[in-house]
N, CA, C and O of each residue as an XYZ file, in Angstrom:
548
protein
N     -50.070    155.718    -69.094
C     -49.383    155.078    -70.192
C     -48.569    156.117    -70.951
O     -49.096    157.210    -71.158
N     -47.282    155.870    -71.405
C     -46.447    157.253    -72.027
C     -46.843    156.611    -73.321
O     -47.159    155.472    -73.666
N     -46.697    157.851    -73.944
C     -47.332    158.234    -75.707
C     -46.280    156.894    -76.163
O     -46.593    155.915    -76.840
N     -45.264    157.139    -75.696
C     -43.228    156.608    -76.275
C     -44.293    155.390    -76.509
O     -44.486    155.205    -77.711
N     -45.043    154.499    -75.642
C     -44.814    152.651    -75.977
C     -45.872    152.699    -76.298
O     -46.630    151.976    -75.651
N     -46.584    153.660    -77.589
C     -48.092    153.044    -78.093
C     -47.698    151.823    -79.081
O     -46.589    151.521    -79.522
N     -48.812    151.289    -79.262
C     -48.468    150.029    -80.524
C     -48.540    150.187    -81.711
O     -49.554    150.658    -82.227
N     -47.406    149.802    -82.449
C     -47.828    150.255    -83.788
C     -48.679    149.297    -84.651
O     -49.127    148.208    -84.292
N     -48.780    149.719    -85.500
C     -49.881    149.702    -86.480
C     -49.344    149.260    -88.067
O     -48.326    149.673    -88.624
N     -50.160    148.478    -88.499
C     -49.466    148.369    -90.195
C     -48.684    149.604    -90.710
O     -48.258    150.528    -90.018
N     -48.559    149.430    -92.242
C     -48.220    150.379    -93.109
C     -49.217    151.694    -93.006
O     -50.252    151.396    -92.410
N     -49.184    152.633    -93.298
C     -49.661    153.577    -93.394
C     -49.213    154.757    -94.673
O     -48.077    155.230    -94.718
N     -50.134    155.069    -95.518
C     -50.112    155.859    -96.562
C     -50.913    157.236    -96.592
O     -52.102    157.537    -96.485
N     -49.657    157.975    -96.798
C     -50.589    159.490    -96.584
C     -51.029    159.715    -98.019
O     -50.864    158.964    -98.980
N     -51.669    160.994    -97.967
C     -52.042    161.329    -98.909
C     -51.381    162.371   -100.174
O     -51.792    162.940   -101.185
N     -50.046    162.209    -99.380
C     -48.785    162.605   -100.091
C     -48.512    161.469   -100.960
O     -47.966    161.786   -102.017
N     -48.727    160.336   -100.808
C     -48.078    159.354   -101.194
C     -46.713    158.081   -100.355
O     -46.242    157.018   -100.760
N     -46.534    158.738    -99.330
C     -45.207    158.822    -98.682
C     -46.264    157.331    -97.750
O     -47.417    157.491    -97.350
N     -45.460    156.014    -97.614
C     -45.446    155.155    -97.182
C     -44.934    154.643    -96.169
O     -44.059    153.847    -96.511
N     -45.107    154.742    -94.588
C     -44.428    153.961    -93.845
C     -44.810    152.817    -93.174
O     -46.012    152.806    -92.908
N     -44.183    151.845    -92.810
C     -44.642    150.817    -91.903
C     -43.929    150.896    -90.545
O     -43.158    151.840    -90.379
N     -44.114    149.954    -89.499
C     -43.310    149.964    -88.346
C     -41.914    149.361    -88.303
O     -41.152    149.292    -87.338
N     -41.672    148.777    -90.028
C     -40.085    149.113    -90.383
C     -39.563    149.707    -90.351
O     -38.449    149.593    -89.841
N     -40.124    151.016    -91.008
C     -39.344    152.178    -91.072
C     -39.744    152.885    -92.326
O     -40.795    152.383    -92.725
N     -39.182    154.199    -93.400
C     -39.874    154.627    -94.110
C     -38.879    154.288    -95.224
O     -37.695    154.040    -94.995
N     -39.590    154.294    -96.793
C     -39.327    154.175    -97.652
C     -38.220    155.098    -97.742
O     -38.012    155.988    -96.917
N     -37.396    154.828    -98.933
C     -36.191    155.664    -99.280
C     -36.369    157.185    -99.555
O     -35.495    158.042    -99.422
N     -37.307    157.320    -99.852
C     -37.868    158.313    -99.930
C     -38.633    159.549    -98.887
O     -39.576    160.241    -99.272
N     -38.208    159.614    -97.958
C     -38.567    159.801    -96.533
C     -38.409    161.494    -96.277
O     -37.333    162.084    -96.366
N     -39.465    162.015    -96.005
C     -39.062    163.451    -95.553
C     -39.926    163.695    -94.730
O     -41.090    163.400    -95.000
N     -39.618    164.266    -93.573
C     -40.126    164.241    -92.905
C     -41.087    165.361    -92.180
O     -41.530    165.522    -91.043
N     -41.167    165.986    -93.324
C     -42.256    167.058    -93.395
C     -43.874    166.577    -93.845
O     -44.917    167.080    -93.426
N     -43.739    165.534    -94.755
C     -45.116    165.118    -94.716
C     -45.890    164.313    -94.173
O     -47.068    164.013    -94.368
N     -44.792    163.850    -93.170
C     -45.127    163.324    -92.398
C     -46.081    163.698    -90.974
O     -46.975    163.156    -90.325
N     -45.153    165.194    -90.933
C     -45.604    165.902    -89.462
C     -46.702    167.004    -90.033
O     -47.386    167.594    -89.196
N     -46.892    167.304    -91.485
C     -48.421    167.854    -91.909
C     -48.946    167.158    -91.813
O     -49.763    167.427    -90.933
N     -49.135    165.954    -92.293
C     -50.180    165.145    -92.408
C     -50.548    164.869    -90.831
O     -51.602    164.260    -90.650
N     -49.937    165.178    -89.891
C     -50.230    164.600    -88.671
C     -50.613    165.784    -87.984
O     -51.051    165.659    -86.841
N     -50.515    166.966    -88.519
C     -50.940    168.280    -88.065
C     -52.188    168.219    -88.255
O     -52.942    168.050    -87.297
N     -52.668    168.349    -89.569
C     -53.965    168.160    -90.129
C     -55.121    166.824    -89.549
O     -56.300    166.856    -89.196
N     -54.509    166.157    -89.622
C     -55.819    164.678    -88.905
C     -56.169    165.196    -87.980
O     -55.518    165.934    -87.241
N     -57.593    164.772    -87.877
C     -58.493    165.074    -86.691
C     -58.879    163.551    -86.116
O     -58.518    162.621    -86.837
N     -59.451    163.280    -85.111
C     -59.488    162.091    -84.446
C     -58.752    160.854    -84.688
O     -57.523    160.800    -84.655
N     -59.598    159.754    -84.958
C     -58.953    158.254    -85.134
C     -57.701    158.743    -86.307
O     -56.540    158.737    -85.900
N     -57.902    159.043    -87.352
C     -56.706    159.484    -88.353
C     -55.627    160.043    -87.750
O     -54.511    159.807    -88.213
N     -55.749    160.700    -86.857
C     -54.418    161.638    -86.181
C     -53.478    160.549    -84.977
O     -52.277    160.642    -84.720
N     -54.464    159.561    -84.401
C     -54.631    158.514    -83.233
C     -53.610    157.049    -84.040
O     -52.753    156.291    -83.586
N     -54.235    157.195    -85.348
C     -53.280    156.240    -85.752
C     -52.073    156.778    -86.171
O     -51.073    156.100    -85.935
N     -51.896    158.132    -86.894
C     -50.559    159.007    -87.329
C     -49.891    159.016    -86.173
O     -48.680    159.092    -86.375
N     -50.277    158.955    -84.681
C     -48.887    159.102    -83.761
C     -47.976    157.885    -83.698
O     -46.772    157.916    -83.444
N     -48.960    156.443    -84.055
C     -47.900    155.450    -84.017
C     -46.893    155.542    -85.092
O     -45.824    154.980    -84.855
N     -47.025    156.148    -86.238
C     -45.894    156.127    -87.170
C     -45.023    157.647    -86.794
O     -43.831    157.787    -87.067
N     -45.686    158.494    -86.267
C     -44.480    159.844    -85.933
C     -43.755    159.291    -84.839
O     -42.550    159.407    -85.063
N     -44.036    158.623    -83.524
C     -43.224    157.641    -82.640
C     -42.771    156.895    -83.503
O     -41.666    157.391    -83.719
N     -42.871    156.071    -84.119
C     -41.532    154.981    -84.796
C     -40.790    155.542    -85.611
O     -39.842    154.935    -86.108
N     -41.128    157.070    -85.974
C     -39.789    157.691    -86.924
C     -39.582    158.748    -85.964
O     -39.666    159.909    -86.366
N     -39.311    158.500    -84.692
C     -38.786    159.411    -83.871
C     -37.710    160.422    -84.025
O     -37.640    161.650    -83.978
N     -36.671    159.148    -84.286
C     -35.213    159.510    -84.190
C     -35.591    160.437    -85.494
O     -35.636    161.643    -85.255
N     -35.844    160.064    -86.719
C     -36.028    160.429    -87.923
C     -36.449    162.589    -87.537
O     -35.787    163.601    -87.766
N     -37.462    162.421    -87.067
C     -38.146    163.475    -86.857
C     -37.822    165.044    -86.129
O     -38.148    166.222    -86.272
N     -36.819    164.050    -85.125
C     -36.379    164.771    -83.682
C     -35.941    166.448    -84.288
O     -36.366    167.551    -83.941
N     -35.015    166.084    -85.225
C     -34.150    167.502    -85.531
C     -35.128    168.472    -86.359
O     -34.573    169.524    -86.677
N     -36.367    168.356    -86.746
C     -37.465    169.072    -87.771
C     -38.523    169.369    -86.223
O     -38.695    170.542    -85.892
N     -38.963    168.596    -85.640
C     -39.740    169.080    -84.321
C     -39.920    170.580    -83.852
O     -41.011    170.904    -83.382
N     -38.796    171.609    -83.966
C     -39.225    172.855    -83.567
C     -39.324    173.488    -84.680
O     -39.195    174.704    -84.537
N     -39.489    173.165    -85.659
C     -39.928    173.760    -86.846
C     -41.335    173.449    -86.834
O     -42.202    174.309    -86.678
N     -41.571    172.185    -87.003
C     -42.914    171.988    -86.900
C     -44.170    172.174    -86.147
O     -45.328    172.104    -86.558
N     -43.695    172.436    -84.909
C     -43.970    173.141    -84.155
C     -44.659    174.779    -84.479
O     -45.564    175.368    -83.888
N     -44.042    175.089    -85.346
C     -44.480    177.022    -85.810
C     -45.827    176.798    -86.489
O     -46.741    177.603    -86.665
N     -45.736    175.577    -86.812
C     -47.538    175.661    -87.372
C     -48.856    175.336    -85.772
O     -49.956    174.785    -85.748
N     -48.442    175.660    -85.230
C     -49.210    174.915    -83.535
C     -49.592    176.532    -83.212
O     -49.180    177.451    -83.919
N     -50.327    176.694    -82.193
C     -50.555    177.309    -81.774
C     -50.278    177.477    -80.280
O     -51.178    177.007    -79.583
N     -49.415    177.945    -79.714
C     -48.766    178.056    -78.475
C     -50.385    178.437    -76.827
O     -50.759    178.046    -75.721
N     -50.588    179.123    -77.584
C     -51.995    179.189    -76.457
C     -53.130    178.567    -77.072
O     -54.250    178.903    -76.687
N     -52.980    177.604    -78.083
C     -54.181    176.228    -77.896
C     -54.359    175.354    -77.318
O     -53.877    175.429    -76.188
N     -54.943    174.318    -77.576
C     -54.943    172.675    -76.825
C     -54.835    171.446    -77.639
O     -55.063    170.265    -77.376
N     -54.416    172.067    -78.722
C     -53.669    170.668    -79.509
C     -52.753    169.752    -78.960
O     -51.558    169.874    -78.689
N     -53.755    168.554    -78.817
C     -53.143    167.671    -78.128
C     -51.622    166.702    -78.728
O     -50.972    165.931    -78.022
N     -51.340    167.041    -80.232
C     -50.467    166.717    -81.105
C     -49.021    167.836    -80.692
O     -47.822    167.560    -80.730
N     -49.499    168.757    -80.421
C     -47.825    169.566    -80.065
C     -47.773    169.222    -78.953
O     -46.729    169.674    -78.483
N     -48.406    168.566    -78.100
C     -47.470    168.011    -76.651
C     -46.807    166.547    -77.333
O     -45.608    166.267    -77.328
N     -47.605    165.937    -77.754
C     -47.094    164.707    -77.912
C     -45.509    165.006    -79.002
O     -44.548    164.237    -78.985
N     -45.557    165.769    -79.520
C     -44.084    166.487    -80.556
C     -43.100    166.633    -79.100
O     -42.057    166.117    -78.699
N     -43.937    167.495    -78.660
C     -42.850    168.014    -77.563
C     -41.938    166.991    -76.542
O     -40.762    167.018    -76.179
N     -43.380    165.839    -76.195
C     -42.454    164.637    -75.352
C     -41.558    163.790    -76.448
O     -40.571    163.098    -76.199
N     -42.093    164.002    -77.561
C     -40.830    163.286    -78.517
C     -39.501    163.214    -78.784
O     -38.639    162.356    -78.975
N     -39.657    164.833    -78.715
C     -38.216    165.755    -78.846
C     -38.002    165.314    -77.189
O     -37.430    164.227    -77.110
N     -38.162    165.603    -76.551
C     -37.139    165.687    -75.074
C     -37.329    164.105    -75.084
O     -36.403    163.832    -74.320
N     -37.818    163.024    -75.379
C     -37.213    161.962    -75.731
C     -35.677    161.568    -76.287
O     -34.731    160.844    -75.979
N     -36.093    162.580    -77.360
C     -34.557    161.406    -78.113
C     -33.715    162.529    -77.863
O     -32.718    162.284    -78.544
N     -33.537    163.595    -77.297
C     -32.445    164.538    -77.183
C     -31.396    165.256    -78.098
O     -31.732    165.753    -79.172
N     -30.499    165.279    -77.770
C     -29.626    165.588    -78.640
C     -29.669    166.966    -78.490
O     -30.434    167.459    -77.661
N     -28.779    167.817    -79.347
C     -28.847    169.212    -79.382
C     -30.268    169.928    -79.836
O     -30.553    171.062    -79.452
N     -30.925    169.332    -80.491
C     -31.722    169.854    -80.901
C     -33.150    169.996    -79.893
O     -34.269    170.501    -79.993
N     -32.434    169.289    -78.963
C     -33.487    169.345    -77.648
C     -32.783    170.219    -76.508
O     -33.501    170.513    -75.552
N     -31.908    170.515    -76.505
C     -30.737    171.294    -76.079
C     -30.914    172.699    -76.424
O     -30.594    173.532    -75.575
N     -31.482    173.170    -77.799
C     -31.997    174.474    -78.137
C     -32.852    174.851    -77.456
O     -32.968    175.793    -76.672
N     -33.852    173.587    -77.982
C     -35.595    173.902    -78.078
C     -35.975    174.299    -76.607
O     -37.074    174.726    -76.252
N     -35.235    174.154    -76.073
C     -34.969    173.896    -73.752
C     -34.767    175.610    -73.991
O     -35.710    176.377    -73.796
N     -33.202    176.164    -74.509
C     -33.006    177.185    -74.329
C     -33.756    177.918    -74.961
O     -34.118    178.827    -74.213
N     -34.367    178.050    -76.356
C     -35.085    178.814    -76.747
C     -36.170    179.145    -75.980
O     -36.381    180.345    -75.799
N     -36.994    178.234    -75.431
C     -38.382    178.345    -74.739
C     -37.818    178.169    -73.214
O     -38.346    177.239    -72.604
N     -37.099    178.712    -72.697
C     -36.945    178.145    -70.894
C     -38.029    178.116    -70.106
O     -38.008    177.681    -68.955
N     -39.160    178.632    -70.750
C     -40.537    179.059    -69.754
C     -41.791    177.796    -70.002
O     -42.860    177.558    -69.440
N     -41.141    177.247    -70.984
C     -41.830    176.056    -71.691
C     -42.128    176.686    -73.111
O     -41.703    177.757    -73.545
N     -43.069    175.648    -73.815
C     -43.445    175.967    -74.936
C     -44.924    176.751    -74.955
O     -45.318    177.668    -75.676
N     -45.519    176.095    -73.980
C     -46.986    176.564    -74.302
C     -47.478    177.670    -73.699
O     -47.603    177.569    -72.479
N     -47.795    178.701    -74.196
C     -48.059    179.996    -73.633
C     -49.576    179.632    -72.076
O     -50.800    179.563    -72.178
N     -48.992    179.546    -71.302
C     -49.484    179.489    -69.916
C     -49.692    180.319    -68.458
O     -49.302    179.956    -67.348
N     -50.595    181.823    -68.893
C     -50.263    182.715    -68.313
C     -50.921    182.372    -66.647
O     -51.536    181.308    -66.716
N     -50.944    182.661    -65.934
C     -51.461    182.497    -64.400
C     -51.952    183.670    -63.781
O     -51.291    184.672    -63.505
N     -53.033    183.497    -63.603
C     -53.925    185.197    -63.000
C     -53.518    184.836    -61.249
O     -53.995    185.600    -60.410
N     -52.952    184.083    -60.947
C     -52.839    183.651    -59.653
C     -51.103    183.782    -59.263
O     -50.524    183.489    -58.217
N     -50.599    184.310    -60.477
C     -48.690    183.928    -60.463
C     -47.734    182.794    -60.457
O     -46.503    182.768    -60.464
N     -48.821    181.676    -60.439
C     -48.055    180.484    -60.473
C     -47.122    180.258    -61.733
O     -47.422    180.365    -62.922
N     -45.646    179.843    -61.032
C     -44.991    179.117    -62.633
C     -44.820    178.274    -63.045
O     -44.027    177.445    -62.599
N     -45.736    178.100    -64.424
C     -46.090    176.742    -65.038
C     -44.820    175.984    -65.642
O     -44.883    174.848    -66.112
N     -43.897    176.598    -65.583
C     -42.450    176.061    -66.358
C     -42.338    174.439    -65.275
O     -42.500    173.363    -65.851
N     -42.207    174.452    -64.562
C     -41.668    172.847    -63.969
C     -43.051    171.626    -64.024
O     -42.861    170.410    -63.992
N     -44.352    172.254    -64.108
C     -45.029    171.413    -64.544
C     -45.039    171.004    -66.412
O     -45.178    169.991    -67.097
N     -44.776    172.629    -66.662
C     -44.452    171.953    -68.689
C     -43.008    170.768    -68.777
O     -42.880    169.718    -69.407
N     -42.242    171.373    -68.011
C     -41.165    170.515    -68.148
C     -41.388    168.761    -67.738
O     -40.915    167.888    -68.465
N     -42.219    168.424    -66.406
C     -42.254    167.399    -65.779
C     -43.343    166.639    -67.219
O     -43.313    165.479    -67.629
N     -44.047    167.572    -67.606
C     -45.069    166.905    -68.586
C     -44.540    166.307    -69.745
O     -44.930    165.265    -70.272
N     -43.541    167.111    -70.136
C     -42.872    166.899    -71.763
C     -42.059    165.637    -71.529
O     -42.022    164.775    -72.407
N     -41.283    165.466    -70.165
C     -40.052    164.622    -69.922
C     -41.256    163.557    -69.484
O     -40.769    162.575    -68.924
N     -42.562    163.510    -69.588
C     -43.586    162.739    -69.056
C     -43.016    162.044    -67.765
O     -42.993    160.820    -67.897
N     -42.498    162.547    -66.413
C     -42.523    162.677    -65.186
C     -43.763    162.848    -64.745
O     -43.874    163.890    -64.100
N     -45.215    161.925    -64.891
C     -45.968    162.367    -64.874
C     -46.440    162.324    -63.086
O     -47.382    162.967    -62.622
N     -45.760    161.642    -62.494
C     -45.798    161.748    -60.561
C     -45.529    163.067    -60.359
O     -46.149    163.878    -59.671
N     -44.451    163.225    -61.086
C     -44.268    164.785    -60.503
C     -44.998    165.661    -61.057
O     -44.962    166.699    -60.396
N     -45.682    165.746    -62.008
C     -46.793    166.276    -62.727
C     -47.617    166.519    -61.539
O     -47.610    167.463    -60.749
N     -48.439    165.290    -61.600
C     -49.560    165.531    -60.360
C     -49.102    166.083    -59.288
O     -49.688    166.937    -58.623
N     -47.911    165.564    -59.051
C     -47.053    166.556    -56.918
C     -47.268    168.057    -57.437
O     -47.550    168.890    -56.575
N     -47.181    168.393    -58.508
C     -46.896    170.094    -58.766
C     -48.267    170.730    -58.786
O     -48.363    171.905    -58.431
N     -49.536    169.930    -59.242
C     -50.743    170.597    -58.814
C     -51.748    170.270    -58.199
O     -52.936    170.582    -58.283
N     -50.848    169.236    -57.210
C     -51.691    169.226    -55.820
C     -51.173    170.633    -55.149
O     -51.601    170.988    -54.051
């Protein structure tokens, strides 16, 4: 199932104050407290925060490699992949950087064996997930 068609969910209120529904966000919209607050949640709280960071996609796309600097590149936060298939979702230049900045991928993935993890990060983010599995069979 790709992250892109989860279902959304009512309104949702952070603890910023900042209000969205699967309308869209109040006039008031920034989209930084959005992607802390979604940094910070741990389980079901974080599970329901992806349906509102997917419906403010477009919103989000151009702040994504910023937000990103709070992640940890050799962790397993399962929230900076789901950022990452977001961004190479909606594109644009700012997915156009984030490609050139990181060409090796994003997630620090060293290999005691030499394998290069770059076309499986890539097949993962663009959620190609057939070709995912063809790359580590």
């Amino acid at each position: 199932m790709s992250l892109l068609a989860a279902p959304t969910m009512g309104p949702v209120v952070f603890s910023s104050g900042l209000t969205v529904d699967s309308g869209g966000c109040t006039a008031d919209f920034s989209p930084g407290p959005l992607l802390e607050e979604f940094r910070q949640a741990r389980g079901r709280q974080r599970q329901r925060l992806l349906n509102t960071v997917l419906d403010q996609g477009r919103q989000l796309a151009g702040v994504i490699p910023t937000a990103l600097q709070a992640y940890d590149p050799e962790g397993d936060d399962w929230a900076a992949g789901s950022l990452i298939q977001l961004l190479m979702a909606h594109g644009g230049p700012t997915r156009a950087e984030f490609l050139l900045r990181h060409p090796q991928g994003w997630f620090a993935a060293p290999s005691a064996m030499g394998q290069d993890h770059q076309p499986l990060q890539q097949a993962l983010a663009t959620e190609a997930f057939e070709e995912a599995d063809r790359l580590t069979m």
